[in-house]
C-alpha positions in Angstrom: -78.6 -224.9 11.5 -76.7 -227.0 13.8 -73.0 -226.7 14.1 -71.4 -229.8 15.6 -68.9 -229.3 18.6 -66.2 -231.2 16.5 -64.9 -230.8 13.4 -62.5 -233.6 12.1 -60.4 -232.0 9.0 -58.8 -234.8 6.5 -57.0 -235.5 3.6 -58.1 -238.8 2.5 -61.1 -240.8 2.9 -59.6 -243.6 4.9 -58.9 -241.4 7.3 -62.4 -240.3 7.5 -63.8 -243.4 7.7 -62.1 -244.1 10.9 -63.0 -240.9 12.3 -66.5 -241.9 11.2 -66.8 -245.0 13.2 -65.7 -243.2 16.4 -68.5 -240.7 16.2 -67.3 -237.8 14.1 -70.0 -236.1 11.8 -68.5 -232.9 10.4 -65.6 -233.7 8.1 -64.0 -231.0 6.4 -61.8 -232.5 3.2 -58.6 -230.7 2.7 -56.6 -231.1 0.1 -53.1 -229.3 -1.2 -51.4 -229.4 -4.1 -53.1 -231.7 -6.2 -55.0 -231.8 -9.7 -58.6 -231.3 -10.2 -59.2 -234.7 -11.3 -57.8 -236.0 -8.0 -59.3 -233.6 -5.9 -62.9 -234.5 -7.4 -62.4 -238.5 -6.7 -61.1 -237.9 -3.2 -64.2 -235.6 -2.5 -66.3 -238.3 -3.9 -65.0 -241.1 -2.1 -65.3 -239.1 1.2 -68.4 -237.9 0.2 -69.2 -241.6 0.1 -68.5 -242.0 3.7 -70.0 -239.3 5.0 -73.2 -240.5 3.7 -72.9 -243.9 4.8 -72.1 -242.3 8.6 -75.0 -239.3 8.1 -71.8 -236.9 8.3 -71.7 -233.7 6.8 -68.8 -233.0 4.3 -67.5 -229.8 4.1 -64.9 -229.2 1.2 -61.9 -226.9 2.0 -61.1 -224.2 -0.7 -62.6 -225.3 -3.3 -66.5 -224.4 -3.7 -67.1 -224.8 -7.2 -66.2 -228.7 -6.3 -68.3 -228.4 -3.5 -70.9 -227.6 -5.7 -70.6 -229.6 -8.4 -70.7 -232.9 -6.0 -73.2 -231.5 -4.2 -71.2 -231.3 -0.5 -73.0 -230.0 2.0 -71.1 -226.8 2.2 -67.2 -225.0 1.9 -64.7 -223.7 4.4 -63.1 -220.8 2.7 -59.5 -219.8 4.3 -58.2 -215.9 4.2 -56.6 -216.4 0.8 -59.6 -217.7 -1.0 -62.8 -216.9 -2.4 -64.0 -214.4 0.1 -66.8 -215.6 1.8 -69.9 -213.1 0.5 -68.8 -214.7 -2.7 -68.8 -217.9 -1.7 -72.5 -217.7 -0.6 -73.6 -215.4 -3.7 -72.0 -218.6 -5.6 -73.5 -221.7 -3.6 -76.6 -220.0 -1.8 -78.5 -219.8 1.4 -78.9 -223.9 1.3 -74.8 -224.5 1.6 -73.0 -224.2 5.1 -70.0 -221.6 4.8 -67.4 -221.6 7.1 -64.3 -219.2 7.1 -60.8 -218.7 8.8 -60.2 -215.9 11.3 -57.0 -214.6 12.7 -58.2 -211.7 14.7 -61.2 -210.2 16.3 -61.8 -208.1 13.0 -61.8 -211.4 11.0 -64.6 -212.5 13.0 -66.5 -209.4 12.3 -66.1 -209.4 8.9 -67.3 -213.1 8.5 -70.0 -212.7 10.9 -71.2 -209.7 8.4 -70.6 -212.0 5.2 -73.3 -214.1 6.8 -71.0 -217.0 7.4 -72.9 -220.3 9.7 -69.5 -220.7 11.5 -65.8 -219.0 12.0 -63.0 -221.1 12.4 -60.2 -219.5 14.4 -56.9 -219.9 15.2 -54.3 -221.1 15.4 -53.9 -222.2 18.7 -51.0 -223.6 18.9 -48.1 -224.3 15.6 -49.2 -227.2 13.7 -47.1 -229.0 11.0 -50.6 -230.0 9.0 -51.4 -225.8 8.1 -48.9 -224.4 5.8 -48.5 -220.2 5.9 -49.8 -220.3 9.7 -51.1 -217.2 10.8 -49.5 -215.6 14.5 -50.1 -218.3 17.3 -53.5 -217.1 19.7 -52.5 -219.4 22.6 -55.6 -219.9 25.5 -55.4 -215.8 26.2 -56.0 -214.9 22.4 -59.0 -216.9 22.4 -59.8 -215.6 25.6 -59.9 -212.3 24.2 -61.1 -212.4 20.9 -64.1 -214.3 22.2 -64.2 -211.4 25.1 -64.7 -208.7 22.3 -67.5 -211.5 20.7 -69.8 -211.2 23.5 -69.5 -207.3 23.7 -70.4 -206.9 20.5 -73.1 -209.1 20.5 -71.4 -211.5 17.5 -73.2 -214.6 18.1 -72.1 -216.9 15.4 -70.6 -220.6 16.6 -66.8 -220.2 16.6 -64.9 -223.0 16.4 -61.2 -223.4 17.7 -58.2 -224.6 15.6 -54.6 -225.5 15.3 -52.6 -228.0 17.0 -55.3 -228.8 19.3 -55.3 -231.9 21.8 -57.6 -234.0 24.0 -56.2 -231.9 26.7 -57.0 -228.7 25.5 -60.7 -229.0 25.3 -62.0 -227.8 28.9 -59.9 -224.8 28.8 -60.9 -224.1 25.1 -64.6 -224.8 25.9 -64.0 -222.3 29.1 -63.1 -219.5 26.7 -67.1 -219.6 25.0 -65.8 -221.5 21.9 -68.6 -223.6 20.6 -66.3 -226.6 20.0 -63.0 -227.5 18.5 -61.6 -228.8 15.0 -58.5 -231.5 14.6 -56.7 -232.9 12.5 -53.2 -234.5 13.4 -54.7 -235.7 16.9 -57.2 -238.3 15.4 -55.8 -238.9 12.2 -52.3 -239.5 14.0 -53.3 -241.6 17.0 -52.8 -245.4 17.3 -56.1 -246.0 17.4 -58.1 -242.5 15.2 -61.7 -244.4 16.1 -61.0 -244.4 20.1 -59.5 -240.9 20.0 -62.3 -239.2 18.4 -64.5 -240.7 20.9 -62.7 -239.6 23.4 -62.9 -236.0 22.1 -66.6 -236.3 21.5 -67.0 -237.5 25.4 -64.6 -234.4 26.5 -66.9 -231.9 24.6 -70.3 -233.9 25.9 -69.5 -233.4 29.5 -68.5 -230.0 29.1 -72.1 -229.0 26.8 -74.0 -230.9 29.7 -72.4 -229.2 32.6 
């Protein structure tokens, strides 16, 4: 299974749409505080998108959605479903992703058979509420240090407050790629932006 380099997490379809025209297929839908009933119609509608674009949708925290609109697969934080579950639940045919903190989060996911690890934060960010101890470039450094020498091979993906800017060191580190939110969905232009990120993480794959 192919894990893109960059993962664009959203609230809203609009937003996704944008992202979607500057070259973003992996959206992950993340939604807070809302009924079901609005969570379903907001999945659909970016679900909508994503298959206009050939984008995968993943939905955040919420897998029996996930399943029932038939998303391509769920990224379960640290105070949800725990990730075994999640795949006992959807199956081998659903991506799983899950949130790590810590070196021994990443071992535990790896061992629930998880097709990605998101981890982070790397910096604060405004759009995570309950943010987990900041990582910084030497947490990741480390963490993915302790990866390699225990032979954890699964893609791990960098989170939290990230910018255009931060990608080559990031990349540096052995992270697989990077997810945003704030930096697309808040730029001037979101289309532009993501393009930019995507050409960041293409010269750094081809080097």
């Amino acid at each position: 299974m192919k894990i893109d380099s960059l993962h664009y997490i959203t609230t809203n379809p609009e937003a996704a749409e944008l992202a979607c025209q500057g070259g973003v297929r992996w959206v992950q839908l993340r939604v807070k505080n809302q009924p079901y009933a609005v969570w379903k119609q907001l999945a659909l509608e970016t679900q909508a998108v994503c298959r206009r674009h050939g984008a995968t949708l993943l939905i955040n925290d919420n897998p029996r959605l996930a399943q029932e609109i038939g998303a391509d697969g769920v990224h379960v934080g640290q105070a949800d479903m725990p990730a075994a579950e999640a795949r006992a639940m959807l199956g081998a045919s659903f991506i799983i992703g899950g949130t790590a903190n810590t070196f021994a989060d990443v071992q535990r996911l790896a061992a629930a058979g998880v097709d990605y690890v998101g981890l982070g934060p790397f910096r604060f960010t405004s759009t995570k509420e309950n943010l987990s101890p900041v990582l910084g470039l030497a947490g990741y450094t480390e963490i993915m240090r302790q990866c390699e020498a225990a032979g954890i091979t699964v893609p791990i993906i960098g989170i939290g407050g990230i910018i255009l800017e931060d990608v080559a060191a990031l990349r540096n580190t052995g992270l697989h790629g990077v997810a945003v939110s704030g930096a697309i969905g808040s730029a001037e232009a979101p289309a532009k932006m993501t393009t930019l990120f995507i050409n960041e993480l293409s010269v750094l794959i081809s080097i």
